[in-house]
C-alpha positions as CSV (number, residue, x, y, z in Angstrom):
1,X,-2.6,27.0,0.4
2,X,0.2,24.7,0.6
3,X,2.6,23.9,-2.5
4,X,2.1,19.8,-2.4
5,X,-0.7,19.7,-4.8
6,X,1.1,19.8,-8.4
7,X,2.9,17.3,-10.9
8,X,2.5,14.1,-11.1
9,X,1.7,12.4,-7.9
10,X,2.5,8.3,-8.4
11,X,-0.2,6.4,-6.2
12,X,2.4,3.9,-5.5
13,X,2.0,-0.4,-5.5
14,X,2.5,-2.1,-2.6
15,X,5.8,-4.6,-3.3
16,X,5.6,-7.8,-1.3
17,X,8.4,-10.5,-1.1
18,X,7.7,-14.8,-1.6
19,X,5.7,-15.0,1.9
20,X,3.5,-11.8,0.7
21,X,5.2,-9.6,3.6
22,X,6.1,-5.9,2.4
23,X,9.0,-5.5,0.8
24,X,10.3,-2.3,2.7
25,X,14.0,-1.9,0.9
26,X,12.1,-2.1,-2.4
27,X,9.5,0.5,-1.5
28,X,12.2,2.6,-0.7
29,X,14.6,1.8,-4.0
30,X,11.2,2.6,-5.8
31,X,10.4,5.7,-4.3
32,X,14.0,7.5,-4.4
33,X,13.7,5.9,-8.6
34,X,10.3,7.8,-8.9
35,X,11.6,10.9,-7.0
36,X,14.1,10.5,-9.0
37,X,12.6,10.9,-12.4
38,X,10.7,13.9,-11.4
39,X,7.5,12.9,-9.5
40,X,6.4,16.0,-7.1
41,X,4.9,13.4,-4.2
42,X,4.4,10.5,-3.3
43,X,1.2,8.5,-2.4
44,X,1.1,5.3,-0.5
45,X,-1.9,3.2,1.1
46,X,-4.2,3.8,-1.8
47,X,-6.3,1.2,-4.5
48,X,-3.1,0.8,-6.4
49,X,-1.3,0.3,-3.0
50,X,-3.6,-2.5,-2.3
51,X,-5.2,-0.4,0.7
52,X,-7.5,-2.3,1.8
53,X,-5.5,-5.9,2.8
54,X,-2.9,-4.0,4.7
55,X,-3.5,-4.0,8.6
56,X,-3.3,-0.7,10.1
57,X,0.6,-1.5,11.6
58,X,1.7,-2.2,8.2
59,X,0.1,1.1,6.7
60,X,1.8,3.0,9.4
61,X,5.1,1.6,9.0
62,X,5.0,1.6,4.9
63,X,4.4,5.4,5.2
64,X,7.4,5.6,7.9
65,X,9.7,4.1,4.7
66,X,7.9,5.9,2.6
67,X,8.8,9.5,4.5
68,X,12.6,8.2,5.5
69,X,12.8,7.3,1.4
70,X,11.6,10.8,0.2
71,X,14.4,12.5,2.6
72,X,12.3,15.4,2.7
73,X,12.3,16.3,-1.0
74,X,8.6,15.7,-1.8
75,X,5.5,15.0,0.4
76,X,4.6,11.8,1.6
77,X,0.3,11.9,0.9
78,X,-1.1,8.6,2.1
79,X,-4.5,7.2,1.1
80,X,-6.7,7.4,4.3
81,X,-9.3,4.6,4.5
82,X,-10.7,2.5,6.9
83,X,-13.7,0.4,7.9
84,X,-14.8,2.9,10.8
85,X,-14.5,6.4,10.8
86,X,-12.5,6.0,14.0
87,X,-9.7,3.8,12.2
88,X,-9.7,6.3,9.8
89,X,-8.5,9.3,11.8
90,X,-6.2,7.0,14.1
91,X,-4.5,6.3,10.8
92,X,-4.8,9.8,9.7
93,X,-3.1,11.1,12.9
94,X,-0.4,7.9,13.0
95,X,0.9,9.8,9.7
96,X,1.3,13.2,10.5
97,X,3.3,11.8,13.4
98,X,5.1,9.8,10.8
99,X,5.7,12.9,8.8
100,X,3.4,12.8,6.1
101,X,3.1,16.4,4.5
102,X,-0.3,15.9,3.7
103,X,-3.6,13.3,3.1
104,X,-5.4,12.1,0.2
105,X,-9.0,11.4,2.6
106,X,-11.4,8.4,1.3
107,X,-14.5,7.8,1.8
108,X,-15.0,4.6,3.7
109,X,-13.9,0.6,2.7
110,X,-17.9,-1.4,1.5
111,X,-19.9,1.1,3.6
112,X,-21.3,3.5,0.9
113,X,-24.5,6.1,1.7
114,X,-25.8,9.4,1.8
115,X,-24.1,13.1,1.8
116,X,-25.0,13.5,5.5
117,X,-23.1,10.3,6.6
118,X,-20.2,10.6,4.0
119,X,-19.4,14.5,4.9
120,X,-19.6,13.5,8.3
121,X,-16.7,10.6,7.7
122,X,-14.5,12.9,5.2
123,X,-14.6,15.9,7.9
124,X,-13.9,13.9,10.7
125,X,-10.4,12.9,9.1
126,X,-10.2,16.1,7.7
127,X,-10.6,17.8,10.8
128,X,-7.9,15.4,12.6
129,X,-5.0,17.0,11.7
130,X,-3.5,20.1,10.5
131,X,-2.0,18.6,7.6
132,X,-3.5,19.7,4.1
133,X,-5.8,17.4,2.5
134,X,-7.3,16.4,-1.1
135,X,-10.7,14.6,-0.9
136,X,-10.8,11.5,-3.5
137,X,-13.4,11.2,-5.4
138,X,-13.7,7.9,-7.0
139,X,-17.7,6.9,-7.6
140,X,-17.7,3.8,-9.9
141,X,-14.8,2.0,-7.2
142,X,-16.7,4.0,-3.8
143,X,-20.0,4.5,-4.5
144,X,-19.7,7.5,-3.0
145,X,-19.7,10.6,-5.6
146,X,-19.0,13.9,-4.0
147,X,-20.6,16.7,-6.3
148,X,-19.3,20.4,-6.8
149,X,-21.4,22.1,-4.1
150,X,-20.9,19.3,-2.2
151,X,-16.9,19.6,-1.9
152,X,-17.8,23.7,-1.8
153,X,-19.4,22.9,1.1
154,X,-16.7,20.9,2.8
155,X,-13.9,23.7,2.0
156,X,-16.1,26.1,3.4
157,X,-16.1,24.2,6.7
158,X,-12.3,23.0,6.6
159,X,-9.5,25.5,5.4
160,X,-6.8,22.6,5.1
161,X,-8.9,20.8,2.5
162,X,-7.2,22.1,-0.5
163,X,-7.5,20.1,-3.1
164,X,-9.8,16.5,-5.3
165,X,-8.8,13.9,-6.8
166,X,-11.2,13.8,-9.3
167,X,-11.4,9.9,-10.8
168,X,-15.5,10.1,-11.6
169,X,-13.9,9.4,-15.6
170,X,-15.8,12.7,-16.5
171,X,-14.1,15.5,-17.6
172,X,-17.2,17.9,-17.1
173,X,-16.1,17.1,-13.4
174,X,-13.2,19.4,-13.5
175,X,-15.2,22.4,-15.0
176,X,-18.0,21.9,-12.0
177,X,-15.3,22.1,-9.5
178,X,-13.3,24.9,-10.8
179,X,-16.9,26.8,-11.1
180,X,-18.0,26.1,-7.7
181,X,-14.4,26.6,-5.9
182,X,-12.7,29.1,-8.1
183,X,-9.2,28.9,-6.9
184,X,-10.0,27.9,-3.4
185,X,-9.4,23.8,-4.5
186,X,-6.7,22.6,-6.5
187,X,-7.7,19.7,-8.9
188,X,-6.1,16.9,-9.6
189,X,-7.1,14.0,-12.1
190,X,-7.0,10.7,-11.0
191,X,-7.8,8.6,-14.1
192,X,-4.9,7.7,-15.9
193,X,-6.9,8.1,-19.3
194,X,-8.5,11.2,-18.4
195,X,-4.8,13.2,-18.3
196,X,-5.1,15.2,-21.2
197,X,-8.5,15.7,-20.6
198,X,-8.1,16.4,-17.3
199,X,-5.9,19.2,-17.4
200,X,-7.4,21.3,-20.4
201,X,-9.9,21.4,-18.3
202,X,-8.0,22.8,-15.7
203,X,-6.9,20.0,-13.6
204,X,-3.6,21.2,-11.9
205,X,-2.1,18.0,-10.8
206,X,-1.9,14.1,-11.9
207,X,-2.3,11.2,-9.4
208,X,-1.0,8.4,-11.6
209,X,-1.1,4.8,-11.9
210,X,1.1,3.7,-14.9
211,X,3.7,6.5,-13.5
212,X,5.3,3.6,-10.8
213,X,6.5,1.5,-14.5
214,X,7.1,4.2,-16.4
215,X,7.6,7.7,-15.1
216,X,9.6,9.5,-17.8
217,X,6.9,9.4,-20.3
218,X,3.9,10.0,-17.5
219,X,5.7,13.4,-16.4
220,X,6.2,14.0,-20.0
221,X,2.4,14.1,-21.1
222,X,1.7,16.0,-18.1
223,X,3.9,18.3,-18.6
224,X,3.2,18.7,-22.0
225,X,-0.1,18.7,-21.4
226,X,0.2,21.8,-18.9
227,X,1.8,23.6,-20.9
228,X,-0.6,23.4,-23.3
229,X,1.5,22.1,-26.1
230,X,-1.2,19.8,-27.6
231,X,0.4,18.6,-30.9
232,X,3.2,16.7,-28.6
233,X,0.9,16.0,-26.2
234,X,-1.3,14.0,-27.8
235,X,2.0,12.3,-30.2
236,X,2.7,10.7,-26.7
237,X,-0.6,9.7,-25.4
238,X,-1.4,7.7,-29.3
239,X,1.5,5.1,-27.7
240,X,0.6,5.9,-23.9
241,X,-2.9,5.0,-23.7
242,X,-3.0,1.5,-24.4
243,X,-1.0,1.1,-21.1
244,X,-3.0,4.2,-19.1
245,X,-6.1,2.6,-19.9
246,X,-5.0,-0.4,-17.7
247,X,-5.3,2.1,-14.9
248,X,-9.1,2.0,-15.6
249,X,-9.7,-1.8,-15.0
250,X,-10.9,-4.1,-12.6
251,X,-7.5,-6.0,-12.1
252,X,-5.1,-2.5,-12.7
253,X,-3.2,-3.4,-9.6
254,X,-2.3,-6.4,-11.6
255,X,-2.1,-5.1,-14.9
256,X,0.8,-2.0,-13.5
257,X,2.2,-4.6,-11.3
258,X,3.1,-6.7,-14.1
259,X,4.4,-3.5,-16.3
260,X,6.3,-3.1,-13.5
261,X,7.8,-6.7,-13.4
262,X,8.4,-6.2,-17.3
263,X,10.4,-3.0,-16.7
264,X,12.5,-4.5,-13.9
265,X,11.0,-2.0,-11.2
266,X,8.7,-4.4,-9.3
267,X,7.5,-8.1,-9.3
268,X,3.6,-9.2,-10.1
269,X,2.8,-10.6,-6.8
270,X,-0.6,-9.9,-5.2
271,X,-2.1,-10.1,-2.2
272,X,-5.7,-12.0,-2.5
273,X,-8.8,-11.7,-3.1
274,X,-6.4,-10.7,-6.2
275,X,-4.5,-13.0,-8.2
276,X,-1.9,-12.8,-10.6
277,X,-3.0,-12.7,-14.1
278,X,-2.8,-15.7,-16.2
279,X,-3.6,-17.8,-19.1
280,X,-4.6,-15.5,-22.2
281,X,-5.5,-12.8,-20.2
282,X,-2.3,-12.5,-19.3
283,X,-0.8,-12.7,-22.7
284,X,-3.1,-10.1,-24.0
285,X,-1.6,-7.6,-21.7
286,X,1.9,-8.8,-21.8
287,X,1.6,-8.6,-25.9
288,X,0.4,-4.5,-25.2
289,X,3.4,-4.3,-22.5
290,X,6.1,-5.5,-24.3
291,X,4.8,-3.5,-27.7
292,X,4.8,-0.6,-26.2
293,X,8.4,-0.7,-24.6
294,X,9.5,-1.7,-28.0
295,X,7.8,1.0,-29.4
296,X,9.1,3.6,-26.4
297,X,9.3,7.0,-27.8
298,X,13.1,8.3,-28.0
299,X,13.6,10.8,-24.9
C-alpha cells in the first residue's frame, strides 16, 4: 500500500476572480500556504471544489497548478466525477498524466442506483489507472451508500483501491469497515464534525473542509486526536465545532468560502446555482466566524 493516505487531507475551494474564471495564482499561493502548515495532500475537483460547474478542461488544468504548486512534496488526489462513466475515466487518466499521485473515485453527478450499476462505475475508474485510489462515500450528498462488504468486495477485485472516505456522518461506519477490511483499507473521515469521532474509531486520515481557512488548528485536533490525547483534543474541538459543523451544511461551500474571505486566504465568490450568502443568514455565520478568530486558541 502506498503512503498518501494519512493526515489531514484539505478538499480544497475552487478560487475564482470578478468574471468567475479560476483564479490559478491563488490556487497555487493557497496550496504552497496549506502545504505549508502541515497538510499531507492535497485534493482538488471535489464538493468543496465546486466539482460539478467546472468543465472537464478546467478540472484538468486546476489539477496541473495544483501538481506544479505541491512541487512534489505531497500528493495531488483529485475528486473524480462525472455525468458518464466514460468522462469519468477520461478525467481519471488526464490526471495521472498530470501527475496526480492518487484519486479520490465518486460515484456519479444526479445519476444514483443500485450496487450492480454503481460498482460497475467506481471500478471502471478504479481500474483506469495504476494510481492508488480511496472510494468516497458520501450517501446523504450521492445517494449512493457503499456498505462494508460492499467496498470488501471492490478491494478484493482492485489492489490499488486502498483506502474510503467515509462521510455517511456515522461513526459505526468506521468500525464496519475496519471489521470487514482489516488493514487492507485505510479510512479516512470525511465529515468535518465526525474528526474526533472518526479517528477513535480508527479512521487513519482526515479529508477536511474548514482546514483551507484554518489549518493550524485542523492538523492540531487531528493530531491530537491520533494520538489519542483526548483531554486536548476535545479542549480544541469545544471552539472548533461551531465552524466544522459548517462543513455539514447545504451551503458549506459558502459558509468555508466566506471563513476564508474573513481570514484573508480566499474571497466568497461562487459559481451558481450557488450564491453568496446574504442578509441575516449571512450575519449569523459571520457573528460565529469572527467569534471564533477572536476566541483562537494561543498556538
Amino acid at each position: 500500500m502506498s503512503t498518501i493516505w494519512t493526515g489531514v487531507l484539505p478538499a480544497i475551494t475552487t478560487p475564482f476572480d470578478s468574471a468567475l474564471h479560476i483564479d490559478h495564482a491563488f490556487v497555487g499561493k493557497h496550496v504552497r500556504w496549506l502545504v505549508g502548515h502541515g497538510a499531507q495532500g492535497i485534493i482538488p475537483c471535489g464538493s468543496l471544489g465546486e466539482g460539478a460547474t467546472l468543465s472537464f478542461d478546467e478540472k484538468v488544468a486546476l489539477i496541473s497548478t495544483c501538481v506544479q504548486a505541491v512541487d512534489g512534496k505531497v500528493p495531488v488526489i483529485p475528486g473524480i466525477a462525472a455525468l458518464s462513466t466514460d468522462e469519468a475515466v477520461c478525467l481519471a487518466q488526464a490526471a495521472e498524466a498530470a501527475g496526480c499521485g492518487g484519486l479520490m473515485v465518486l460515484p456519479p453527478y444526479v445519476y444514483a442506483s443500485d450496487w450492480r450499476e454503481m460498482k460497475a462505475h467506481v471500478a471502471a475508474v478504479i481500474g483506469a489507472t495504476k494510481l492508488p485510489c480511496m472510494l468516497y462515500n458520501n450517501p446523504p450528498a450521492y445517494k449512493t451508500d457503499f456498505t462494508a462488504p460492499q467496498v470488501a468486495e471492490l478491494a478484493t477485485e482492485h489492489a490499488n483501491l486502498e483506502a474510503v472516505k467515509e462521510s455517511s456522518g456515522d461513526s459505526r461506519r468506521v468500525s464496519a469497515l475496519r471489521v470487514a477490511l482489516g488493514e487492507r483499507l485505510r479510512i479516512g473521515v470525511g465529515l468535518d464534525d465526525m474528526v474526533c469521532e472518526g479517528v477513535a474509531a480508527g479512521a487513519q486520515f482526515w479529508v477536511a473542509g474548514t482546514v483551507n481557512a484554518f489549518p493550524q488548528e485542523s492538523i492540531r485536533q487531528f493530531e491530537l486526536a491520533l494520538a489519542g490525547r483526548w483531554q486536548e483534543a476535545y479542549d480544541l474541538y469545544r471552539w472548533h465545532l461551531p465552524l466544522l459543523r459548517m462543513d455539514t451544511t447545504i451551503k458549506f461551500v459558502q459558509l468555508i468560502k466566506l471563513m476564508q474571505a474573513e481570514v484573508g486566504m480566499g474571497s466568497a465568490s461562487v459559481r451558481a446555482p450557488r450564491l453568496e450568502l446574504a442578509g441575516a443568514e449571512r450575519d449569523e455565520a459571520l457573528a460565529v466566524i469572527r467569534h471564533a478568530i477572536a476566541t483562537r486558541p494561543q498556538a
